[in-house]
VOTORBA-472522 format. One record per residue (C-alpha): residue in three letters; x, y, z. Coordinates in steps of 0.2 Angstrom, whole numbers, plus 5000, padded with zeros to 4 digits. Each point is the difference from the previous one (the first is absolute). Example, Ala and Ser with C-alpha at 12.3 -4.5 7.8 and 13.67 -1.06 7.14 Angstrom:
2
  code     X     Y     Z
   ALA  5062  4978  5039
   SER  5006  5017  4997
***
This chain:
689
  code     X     Y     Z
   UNK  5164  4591  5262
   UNK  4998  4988  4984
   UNK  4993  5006  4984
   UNK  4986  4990  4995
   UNK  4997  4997  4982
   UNK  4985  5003  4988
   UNK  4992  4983  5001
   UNK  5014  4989  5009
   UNK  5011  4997  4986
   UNK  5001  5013  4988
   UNK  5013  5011  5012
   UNK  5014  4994  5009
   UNK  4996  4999  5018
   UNK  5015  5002  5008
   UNK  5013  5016  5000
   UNK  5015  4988  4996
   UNK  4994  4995  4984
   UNK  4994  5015  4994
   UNK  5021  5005  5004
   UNK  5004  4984  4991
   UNK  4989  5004  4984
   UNK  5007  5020  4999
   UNK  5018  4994  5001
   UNK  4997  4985  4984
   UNK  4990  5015  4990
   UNK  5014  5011  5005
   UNK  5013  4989  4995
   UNK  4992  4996  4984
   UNK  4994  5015  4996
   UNK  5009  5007  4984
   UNK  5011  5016  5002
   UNK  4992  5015  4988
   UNK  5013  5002  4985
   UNK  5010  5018  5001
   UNK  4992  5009  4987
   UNK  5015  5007  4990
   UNK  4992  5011  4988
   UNK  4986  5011  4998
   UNK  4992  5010  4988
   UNK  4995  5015  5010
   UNK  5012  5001  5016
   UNK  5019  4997  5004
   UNK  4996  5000  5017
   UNK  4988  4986  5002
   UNK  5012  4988  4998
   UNK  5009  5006  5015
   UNK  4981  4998  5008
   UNK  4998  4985  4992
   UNK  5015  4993  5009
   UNK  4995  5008  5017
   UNK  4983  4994  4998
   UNK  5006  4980  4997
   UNK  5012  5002  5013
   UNK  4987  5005  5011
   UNK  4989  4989  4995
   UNK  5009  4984  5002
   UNK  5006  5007  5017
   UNK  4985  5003  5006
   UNK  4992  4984  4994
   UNK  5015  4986  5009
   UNK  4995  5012  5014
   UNK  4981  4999  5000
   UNK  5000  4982  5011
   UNK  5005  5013  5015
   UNK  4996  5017  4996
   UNK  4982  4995  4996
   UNK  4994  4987  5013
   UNK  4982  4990  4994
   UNK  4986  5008  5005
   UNK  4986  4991  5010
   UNK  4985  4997  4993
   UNK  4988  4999  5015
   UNK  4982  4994  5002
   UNK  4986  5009  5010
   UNK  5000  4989  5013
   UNK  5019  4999  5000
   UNK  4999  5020  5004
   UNK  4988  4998  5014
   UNK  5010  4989  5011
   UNK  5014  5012  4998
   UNK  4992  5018  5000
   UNK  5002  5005  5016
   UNK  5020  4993  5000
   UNK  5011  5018  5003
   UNK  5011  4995  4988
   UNK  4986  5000  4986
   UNK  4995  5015  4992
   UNK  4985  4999  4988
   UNK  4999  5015  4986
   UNK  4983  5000  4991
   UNK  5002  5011  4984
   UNK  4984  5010  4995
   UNK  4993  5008  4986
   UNK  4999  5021  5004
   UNK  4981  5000  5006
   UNK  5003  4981  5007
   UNK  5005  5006  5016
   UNK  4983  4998  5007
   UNK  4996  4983  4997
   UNK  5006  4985  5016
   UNK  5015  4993  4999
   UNK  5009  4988  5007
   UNK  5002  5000  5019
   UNK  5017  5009  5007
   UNK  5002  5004  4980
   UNK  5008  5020  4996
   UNK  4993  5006  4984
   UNK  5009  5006  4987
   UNK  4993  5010  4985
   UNK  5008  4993  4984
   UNK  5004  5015  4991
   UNK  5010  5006  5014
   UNK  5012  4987  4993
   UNK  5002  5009  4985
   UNK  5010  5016  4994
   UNK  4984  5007  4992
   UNK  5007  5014  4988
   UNK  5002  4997  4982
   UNK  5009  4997  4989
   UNK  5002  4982  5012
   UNK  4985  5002  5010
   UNK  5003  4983  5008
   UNK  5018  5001  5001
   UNK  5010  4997  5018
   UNK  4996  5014  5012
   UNK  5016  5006  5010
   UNK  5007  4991  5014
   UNK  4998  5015  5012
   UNK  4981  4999  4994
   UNK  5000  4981  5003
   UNK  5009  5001  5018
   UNK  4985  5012  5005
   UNK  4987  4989  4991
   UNK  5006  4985  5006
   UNK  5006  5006  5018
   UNK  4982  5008  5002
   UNK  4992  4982  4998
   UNK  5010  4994  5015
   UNK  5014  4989  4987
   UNK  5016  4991  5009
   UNK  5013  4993  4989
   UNK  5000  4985  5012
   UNK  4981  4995  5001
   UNK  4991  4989  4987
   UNK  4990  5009  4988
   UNK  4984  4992  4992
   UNK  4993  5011  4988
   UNK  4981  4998  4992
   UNK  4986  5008  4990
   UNK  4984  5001  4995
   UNK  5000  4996  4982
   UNK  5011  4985  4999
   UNK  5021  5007  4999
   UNK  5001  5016  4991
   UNK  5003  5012  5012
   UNK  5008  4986  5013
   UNK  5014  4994  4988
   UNK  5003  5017  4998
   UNK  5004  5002  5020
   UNK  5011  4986  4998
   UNK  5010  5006  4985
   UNK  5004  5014  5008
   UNK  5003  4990  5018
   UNK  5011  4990  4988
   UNK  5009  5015  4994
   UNK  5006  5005  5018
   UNK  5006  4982  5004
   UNK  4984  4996  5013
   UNK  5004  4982  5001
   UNK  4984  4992  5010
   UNK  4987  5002  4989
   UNK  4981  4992  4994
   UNK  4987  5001  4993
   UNK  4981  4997  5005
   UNK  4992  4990  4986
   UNK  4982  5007  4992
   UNK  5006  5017  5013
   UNK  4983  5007  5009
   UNK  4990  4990  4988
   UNK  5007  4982  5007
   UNK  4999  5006  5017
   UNK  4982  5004  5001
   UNK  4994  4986  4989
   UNK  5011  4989  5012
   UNK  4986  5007  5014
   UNK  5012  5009  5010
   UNK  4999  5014  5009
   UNK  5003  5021  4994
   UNK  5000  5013  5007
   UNK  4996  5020  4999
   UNK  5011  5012  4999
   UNK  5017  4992  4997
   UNK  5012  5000  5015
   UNK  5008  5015  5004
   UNK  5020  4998  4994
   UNK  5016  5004  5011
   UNK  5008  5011  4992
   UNK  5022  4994  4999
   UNK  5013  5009  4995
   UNK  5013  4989  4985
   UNK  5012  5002  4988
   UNK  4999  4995  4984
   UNK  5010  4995  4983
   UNK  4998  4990  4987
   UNK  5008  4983  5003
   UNK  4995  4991  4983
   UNK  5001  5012  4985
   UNK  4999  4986  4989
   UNK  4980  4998  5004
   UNK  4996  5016  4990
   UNK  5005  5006  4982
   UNK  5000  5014  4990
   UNK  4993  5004  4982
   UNK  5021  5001  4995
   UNK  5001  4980  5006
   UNK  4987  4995  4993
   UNK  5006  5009  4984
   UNK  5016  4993  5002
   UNK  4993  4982  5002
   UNK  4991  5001  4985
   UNK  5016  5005  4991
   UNK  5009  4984  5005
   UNK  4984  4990  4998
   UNK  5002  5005  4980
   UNK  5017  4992  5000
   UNK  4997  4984  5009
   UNK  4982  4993  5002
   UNK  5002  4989  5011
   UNK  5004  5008  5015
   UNK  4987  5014  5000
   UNK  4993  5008  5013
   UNK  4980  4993  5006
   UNK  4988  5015  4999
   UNK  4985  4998  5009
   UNK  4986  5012  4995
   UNK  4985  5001  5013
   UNK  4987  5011  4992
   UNK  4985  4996  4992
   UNK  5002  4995  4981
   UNK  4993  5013  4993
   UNK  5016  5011  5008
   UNK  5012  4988  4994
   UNK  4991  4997  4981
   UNK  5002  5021  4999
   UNK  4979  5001  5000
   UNK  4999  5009  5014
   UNK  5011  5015  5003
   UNK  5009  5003  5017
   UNK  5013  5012  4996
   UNK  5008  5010  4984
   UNK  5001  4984  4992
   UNK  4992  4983  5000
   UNK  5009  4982  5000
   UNK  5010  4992  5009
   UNK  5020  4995  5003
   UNK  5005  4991  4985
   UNK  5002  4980  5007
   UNK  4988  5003  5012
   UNK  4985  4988  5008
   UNK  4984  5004  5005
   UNK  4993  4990  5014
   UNK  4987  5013  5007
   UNK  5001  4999  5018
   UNK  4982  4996  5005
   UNK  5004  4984  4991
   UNK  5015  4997  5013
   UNK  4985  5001  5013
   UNK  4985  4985  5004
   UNK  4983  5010  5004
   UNK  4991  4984  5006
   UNK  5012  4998  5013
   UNK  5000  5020  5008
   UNK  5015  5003  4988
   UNK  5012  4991  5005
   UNK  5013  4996  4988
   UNK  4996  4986  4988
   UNK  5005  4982  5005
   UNK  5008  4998  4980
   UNK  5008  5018  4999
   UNK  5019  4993  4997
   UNK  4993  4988  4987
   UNK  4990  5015  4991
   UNK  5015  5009  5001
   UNK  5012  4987  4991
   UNK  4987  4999  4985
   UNK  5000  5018  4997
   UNK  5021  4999  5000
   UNK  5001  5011  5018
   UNK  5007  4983  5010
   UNK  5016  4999  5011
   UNK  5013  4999  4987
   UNK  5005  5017  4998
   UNK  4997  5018  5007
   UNK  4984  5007  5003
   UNK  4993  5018  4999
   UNK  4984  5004  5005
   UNK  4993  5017  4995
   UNK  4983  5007  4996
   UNK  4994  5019  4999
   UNK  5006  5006  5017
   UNK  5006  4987  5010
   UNK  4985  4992  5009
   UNK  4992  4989  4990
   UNK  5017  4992  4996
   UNK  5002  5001  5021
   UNK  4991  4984  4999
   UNK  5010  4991  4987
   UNK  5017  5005  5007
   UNK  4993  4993  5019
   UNK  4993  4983  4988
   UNK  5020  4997  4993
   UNK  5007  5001  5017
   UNK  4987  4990  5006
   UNK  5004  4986  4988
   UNK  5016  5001  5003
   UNK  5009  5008  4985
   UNK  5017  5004  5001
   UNK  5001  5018  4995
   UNK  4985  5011  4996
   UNK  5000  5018  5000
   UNK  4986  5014  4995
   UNK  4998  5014  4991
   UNK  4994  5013  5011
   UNK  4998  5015  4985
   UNK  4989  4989  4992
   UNK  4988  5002  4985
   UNK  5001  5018  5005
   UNK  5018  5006  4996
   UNK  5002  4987  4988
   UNK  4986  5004  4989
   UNK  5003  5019  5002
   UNK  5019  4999  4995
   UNK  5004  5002  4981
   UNK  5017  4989  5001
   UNK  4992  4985  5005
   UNK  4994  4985  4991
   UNK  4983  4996  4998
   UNK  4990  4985  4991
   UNK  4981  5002  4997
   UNK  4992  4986  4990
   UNK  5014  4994  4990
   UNK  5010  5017  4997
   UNK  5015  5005  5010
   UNK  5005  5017  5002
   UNK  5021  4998  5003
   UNK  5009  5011  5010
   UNK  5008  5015  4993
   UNK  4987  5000  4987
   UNK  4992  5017  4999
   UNK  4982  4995  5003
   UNK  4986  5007  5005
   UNK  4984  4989  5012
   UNK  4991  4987  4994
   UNK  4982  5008  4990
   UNK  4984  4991  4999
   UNK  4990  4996  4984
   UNK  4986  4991  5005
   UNK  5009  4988  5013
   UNK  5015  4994  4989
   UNK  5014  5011  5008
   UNK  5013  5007  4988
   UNK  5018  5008  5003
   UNK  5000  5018  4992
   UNK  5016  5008  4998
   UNK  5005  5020  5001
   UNK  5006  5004  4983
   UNK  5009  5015  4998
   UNK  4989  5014  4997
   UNK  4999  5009  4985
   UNK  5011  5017  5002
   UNK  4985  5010  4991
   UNK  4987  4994  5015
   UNK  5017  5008  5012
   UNK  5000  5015  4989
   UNK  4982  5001  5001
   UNK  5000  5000  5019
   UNK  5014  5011  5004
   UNK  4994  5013  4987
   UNK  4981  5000  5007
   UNK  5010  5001  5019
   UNK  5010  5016  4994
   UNK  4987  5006  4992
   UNK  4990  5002  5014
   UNK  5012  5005  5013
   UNK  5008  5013  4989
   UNK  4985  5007  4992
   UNK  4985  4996  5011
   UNK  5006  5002  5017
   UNK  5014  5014  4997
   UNK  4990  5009  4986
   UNK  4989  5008  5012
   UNK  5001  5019  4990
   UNK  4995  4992  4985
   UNK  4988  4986  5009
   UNK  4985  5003  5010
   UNK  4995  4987  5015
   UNK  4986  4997  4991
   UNK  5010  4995  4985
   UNK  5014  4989  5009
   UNK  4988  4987  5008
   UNK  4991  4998  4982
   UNK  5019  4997  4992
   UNK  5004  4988  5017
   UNK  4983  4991  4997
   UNK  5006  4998  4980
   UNK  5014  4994  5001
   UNK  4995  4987  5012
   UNK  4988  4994  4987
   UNK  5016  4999  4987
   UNK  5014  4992  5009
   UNK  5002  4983  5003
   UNK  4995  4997  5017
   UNK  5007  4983  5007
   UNK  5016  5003  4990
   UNK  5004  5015  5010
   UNK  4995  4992  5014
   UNK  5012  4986  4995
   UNK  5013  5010  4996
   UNK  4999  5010  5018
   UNK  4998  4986  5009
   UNK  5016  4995  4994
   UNK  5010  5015  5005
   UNK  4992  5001  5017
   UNK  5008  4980  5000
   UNK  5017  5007  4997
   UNK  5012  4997  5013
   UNK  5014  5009  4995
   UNK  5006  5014  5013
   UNK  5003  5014  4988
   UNK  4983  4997  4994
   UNK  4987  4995  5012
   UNK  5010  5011  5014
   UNK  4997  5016  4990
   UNK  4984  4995  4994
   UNK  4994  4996  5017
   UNK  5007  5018  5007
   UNK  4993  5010  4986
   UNK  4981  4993  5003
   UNK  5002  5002  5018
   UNK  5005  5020  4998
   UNK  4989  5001  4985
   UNK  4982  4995  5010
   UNK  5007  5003  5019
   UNK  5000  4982  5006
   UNK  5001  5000  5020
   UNK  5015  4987  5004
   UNK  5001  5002  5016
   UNK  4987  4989  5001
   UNK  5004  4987  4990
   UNK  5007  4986  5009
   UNK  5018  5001  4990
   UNK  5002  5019  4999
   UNK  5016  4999  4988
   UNK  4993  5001  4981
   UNK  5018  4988  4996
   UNK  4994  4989  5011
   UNK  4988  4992  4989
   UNK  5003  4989  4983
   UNK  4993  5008  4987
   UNK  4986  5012  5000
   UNK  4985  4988  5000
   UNK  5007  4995  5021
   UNK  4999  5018  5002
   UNK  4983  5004  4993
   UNK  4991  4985  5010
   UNK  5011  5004  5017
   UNK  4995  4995  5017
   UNK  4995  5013  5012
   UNK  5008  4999  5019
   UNK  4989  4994  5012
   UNK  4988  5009  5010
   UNK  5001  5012  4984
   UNK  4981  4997  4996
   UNK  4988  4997  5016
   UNK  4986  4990  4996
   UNK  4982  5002  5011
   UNK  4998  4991  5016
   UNK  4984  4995  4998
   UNK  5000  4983  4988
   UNK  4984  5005  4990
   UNK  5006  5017  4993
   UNK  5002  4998  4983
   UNK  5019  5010  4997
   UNK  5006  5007  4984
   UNK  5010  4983  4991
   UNK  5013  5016  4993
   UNK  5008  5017  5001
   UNK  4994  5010  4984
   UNK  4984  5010  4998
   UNK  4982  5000  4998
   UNK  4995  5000  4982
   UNK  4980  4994  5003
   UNK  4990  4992  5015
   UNK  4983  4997  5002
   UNK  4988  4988  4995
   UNK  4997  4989  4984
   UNK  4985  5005  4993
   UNK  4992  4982  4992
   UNK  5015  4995  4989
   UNK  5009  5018  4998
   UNK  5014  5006  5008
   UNK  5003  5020  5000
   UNK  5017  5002  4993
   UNK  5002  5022  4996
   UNK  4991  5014  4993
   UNK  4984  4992  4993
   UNK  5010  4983  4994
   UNK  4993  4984  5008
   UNK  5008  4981  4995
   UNK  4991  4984  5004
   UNK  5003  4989  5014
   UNK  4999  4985  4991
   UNK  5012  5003  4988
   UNK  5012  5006  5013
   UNK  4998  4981  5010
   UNK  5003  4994  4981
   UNK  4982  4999  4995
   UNK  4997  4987  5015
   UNK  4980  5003  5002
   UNK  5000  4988  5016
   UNK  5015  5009  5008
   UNK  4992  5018  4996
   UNK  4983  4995  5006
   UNK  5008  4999  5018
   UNK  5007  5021  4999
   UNK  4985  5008  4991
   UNK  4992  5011  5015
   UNK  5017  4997  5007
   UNK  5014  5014  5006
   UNK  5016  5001  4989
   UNK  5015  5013  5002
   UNK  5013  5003  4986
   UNK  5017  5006  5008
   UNK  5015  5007  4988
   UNK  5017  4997  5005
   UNK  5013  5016  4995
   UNK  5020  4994  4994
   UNK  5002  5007  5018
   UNK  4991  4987  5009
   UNK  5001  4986  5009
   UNK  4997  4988  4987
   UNK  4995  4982  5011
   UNK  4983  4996  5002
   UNK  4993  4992  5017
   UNK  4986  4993  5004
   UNK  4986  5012  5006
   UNK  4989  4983  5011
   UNK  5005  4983  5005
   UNK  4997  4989  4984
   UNK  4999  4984  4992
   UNK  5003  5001  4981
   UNK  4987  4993  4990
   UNK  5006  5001  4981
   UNK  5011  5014  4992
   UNK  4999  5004  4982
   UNK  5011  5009  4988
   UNK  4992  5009  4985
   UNK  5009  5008  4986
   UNK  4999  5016  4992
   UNK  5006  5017  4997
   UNK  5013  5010  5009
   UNK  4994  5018  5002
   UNK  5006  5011  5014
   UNK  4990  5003  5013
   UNK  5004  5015  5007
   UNK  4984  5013  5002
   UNK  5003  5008  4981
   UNK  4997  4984  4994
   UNK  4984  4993  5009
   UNK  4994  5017  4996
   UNK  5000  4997  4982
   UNK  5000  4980  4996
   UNK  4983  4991  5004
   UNK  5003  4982  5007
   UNK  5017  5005  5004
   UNK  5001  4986  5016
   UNK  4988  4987  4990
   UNK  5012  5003  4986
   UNK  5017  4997  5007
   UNK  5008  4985  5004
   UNK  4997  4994  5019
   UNK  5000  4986  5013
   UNK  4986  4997  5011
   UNK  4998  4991  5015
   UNK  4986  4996  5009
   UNK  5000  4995  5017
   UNK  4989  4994  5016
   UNK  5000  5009  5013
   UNK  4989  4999  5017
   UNK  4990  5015  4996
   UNK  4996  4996  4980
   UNK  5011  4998  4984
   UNK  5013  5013  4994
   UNK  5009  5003  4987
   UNK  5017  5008  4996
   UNK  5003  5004  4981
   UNK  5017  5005  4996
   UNK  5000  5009  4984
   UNK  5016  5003  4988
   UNK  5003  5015  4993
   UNK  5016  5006  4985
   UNK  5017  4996  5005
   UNK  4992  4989  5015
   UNK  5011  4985  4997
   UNK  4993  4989  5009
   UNK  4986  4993  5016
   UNK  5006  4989  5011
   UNK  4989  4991  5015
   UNK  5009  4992  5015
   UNK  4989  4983  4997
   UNK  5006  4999  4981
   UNK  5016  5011  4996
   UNK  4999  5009  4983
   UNK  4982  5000  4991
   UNK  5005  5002  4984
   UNK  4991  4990  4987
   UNK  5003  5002  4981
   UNK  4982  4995  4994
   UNK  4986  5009  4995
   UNK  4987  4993  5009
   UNK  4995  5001  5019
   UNK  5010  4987  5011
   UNK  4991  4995  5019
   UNK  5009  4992  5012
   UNK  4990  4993  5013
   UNK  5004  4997  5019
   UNK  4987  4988  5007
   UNK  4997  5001  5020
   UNK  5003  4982  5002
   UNK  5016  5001  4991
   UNK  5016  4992  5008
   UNK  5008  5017  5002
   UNK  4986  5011  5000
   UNK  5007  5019  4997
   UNK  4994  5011  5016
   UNK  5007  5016  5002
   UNK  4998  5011  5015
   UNK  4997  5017  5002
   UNK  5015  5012  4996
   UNK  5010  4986  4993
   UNK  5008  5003  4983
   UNK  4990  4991  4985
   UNK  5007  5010  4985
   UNK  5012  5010  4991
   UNK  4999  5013  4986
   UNK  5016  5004  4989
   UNK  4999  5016  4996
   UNK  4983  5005  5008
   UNK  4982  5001  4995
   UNK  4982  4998  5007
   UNK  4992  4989  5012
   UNK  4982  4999  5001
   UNK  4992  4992  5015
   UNK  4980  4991  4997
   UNK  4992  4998  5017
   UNK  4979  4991  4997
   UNK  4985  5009  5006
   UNK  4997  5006  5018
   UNK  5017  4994  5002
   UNK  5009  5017  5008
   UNK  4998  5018  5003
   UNK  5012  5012  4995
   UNK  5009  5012  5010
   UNK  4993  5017  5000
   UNK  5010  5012  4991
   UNK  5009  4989  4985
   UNK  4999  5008  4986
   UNK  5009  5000  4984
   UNK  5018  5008  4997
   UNK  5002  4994  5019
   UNK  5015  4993  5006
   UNK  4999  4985  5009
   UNK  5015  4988  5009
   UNK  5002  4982  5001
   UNK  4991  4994  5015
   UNK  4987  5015  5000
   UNK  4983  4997  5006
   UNK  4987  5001  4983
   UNK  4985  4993  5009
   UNK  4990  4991  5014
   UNK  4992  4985  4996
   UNK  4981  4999  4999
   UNK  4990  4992  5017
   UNK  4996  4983  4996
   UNK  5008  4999  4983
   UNK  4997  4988  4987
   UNK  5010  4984  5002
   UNK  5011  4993  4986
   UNK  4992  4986  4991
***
């Protein structure tokens, strides 16, 4: 097949001259300088070689490892879609798997091309994975592969980044995806063609397509020597992501020397999507042209999907992408960021980027004063010497009053600091015994776990958040049941009565200062149902999700750090409208819920699978919002893993009026597992607005 171009001119048409134009820019392209010396690492100058060596291999290689992709036209597709040869891919959005698609087209669900686990939620799943995934859809090393979406590249240049990975060499691209096709007045149909399942083999044949944080690090190393012969960094989020305005991760920014070209602008609405017809002439005046080597990342590698497929498209002689994305990059503390004309150096110690009305600023850890470590190691001995062993001289009574006290006087978010440090260590004489002492001290099952050897994991924080095996926790058969989102324990449930929430013993807390005193988002729960479910040290400490959801908006609030155990809701009014939380608020078919994850002392931090660490520095309410018509809407089904805690706490789950009906029986002080039945839902429910 030939490639057709964007308008006619603007891409080569023919696969020989795209070979002809990868060879010149290979042969002109300048080598990266060996970075001789470094302020932080001996050893990144042996990377530093490796890497350039690499790199310049790779790149004299490119013209026949990395054969041009075809750009294809609807009606090009059609008169070919029923070749045996030709198989046609259409990757989906998670709930898009209902809509027509393309005649003789598999579906494929585009986060099934990600690893999906933090700290690099978008990061490279395994190969054995991939053979399953891609021997399921029917794929054939030898057969051409033509890859498309619905939303114009994202999801499609991430397909063929990773095609490009294993060495598939026959592969294109339907312009404009689903969109193109339909507008073109063919035909779709429902439900997509049923696959025939292969059996292959895969490796990686072109490592040079993918880097890692320590390359990138490295480039920018040599970059600081010589100019000239840096490394093009193509960011493709939105502008407020690459400004630092809008926070995706444990810090905001970007890679120092990067571009933003936001990849909706790579893409031409009136004409379905398609790519636009002056894309390599938009490119050249924002300095991402041909000339040197391209990386394309973004905050999980989709977005940037579509600008790595766009470079090989045009022809570039060696591009590559950043599969960690946004999302290790920003959560890493010995990476480089700039935010609005501040860069944060590597090996700096610095802390994320904090918000003082939308100017972003770089705040640094200073070493704490030893009094404030006196202070806190004093208060801890005090009350694990005299309150909790001192039982002769101590009533009950008397303890919780002293706990409640000196939870007042000590310096939450420090401590909480401070722990969330150790529980970072990775040193084995440290975290292993600290790891071994909590499970003996509160009986923590392991044979669960799905890594049963404490050594196992890196430091104590891997531990505490731990994956269960599979099959560990059933879920309901039935789709509708509303299952508990946690292993822990029933602390409330009933109903919100107007805009009050029972919390213990007479004490009550608002509802609308718990959503962060949003009265519009409180109007849609008062009437409604809520449950407040405590996680124990002991428990399984991820949080899943109790329906099928679309995330609406998510909202971090600051505040105190009281416990939350039962001594303490007892005695402090407010205590969950009083401590800091993230709340998010999703659609669901039967009406809108929403999960609060509350902090509590020495929890160090909360962490969603949409947005990695949630840990703003400011002491105002933040919103994040998630629209439905949003490129990469965040849908979640039900049982699938949407949060973290570090070091446990309290999840309180907002259902609206009429909405469910409790299980008989649930009480509080009842135990409950993850993937428990809580409720039924309500005949004829009230539907999401």
């Amino acid at each position: 097949m030939r490639m057709a171009g964007f308008s006619g001119a603007s891409v080569a048409v023919e696969c020989s001259t795209a070979h002809r134009a990868a060879r010149r820019a290979c042969h002109n392209r300048p080598r990266l300088p060996v970075l001789r010396r470094h302020h932080r690492h001996r050893e990144l100058c042996a990377m530093n070689r490796t890497h350039c060596h690499h790199s310049v291999s790779s790149v004299k290689s490119d013209a026949r490892l990395l054969p041009p992709v075809t750009l294809m036209q609807p009606e090009q597709l059609a008169a070919c879609l029923t070749a045996p040869d030709v198989l046609v891919v259409d990757v989906c959005s998670p709930t898009a798997g209902a809509r027509p698609c393309i005649p003789a087209a598999v579906s494929l669900a585009g986060p099934q091309l990600q690893a999906g686990r933090p700290p690099t939620p978008g990061g490279l799943p395994a190969l054995a994975y991939l053979e399953q995934l891609l021997g399921h859809m029917g794929y054939r090393p030898d057969c051409t592969l033509v890859v498309c979406d619905d939303e114009g590249g994202g999801w499609a240049g991430r397909l063929l980044w990773t095609l490009d990975l294993i060495g598939h060499r026959k592969l294109a691209y339907l312009d404009g995806g689903v969109r193109a096709w339909r507008d073109a007045g063919l035909p779709l149909q429902h439900p997509p063609r049923a696959p025939q399942p292969t059996r292959t083999r895969l490796r990686i044949e072109n490592p040079q397509v993918r880097m890692t944080a320590e390359q990138i690090m490295v480039a920018l190393a040599a970059q600081q020597q010589d100019p000239t012969r840096a490394l093009a960094l193509w960011d493709a989020r939105s502008p407020e992501e690459f400004a630092g305005l809008r926070r995706s991760a444990r810090r905001a920014g970007h890679i120092p020397g990067a571009v933003n070209f936001e990849w909706t602008r790579a893409m031409d609405p009136q004409r379905s999507c398609r790519l636009r017809q002056d894309l390599a002439e938009q490119l050249e005046a924002v300095g991402l042209g041909p000339d040197r080597p391209l990386l394309t990342y973004c905050q999980a590698h989709h977005r940037s999907g579509l600008a790595y497929m766009a470079a090989r498209l045009l022809g570039y002689a060696h591009v590559s992408a950043y599969d960690g994305g946004w999302s290790e990059w920003g959560n890493r503390m010995d990476t480089p960021v700039f935010t609005r004309g501040r860069r944060v150096g590597m090996g700096q110690r610095c802390g994320s980027a904090v918000y003082h009305g939308r100017q972003p600023v770089t705040a640094r850890w200073l070493p704490l004063p030893l009094a404030w470590h006196c202070f806190v190691v004093s208060g801890c001995v005090f009350y694990v010497f005299f309150v909790t062993r001192c039982s002769h001289f101590t009533g009950t009574r008397m303890k919780k009053q002293l706990f409640i006290a000196l939870q007042h006087l000590i310096p939450q978010h420090l401590l909480s600091r401070l722990t969330g440090q150790l529980a970072d260590c990775q040193v084995p004489a440290v975290k292993d015994r600290l790891i071994r002492a909590f499970i003996r001290h509160y009986g923590v099952n392991m044979e669960e776990a799905q890594e049963p050897d404490p050594a196992a994991y890196c430091n104590f924080n891997s531990f505490f958040t731990r994956q269960l095996q599979e099959g560990a926790r059933p879920w309901p058969p039935a789709a509708d049941v509303l299952a508990s989102p946690v292993d822990g324990a029933i602390s409330q449930i009933g109903t919100v009565d107007a805009d009050s929430i029972f919390q213990a013993k007479g004490h009550d807390y608002s509802l609308t200062a718990l959503l962060g005193g949003d009265e519009k988002l409180a109007q849609a729960f008062r009437g409604g149902h809520f449950a407040t479910l405590y996680l124990a040290p002991r428990d399984y400490h991820r949080i899943h999700m109790p329906q099928d959801g679309q995330l609406r908006q998510m909202i971090h609030v600051p505040g105190r750090l009281f416990s939350v155990n039962t001594a303490t809701t007892e005695r402090i009014p407010g205590l969950f409208a009083r401590n800091e939380r993230v709340v998010c608020l999703f659609d669901t078919a039967a009406g809108p819920m929403a999960l609060v994850l509350v902090g509590a002392m020495i929890v160090a931090s909360i962490e969603t699978v949409w947005h990695g660490l949630v840990t703003p520095r400011q002491q105002q309410c933040q919103t994040f919002g998630y629209a439905p018509q949003d490129p990469t809407p965040v849908q979640l089904a039900r049982g699938e893993e949407m949060g973290r805690f570090r070091l446990g706490s309290t999840v309180i789950m907002l259902l609206g009026p009429d909405q469910v009906r409790w299980e008989a029986g649930l009480a509080a002080g009842q135990a409950v597992r993850l993937g428990q039945s809580l409720g039924t839902p309500v005949p004829e429910a009230a539907t999401c607005e």
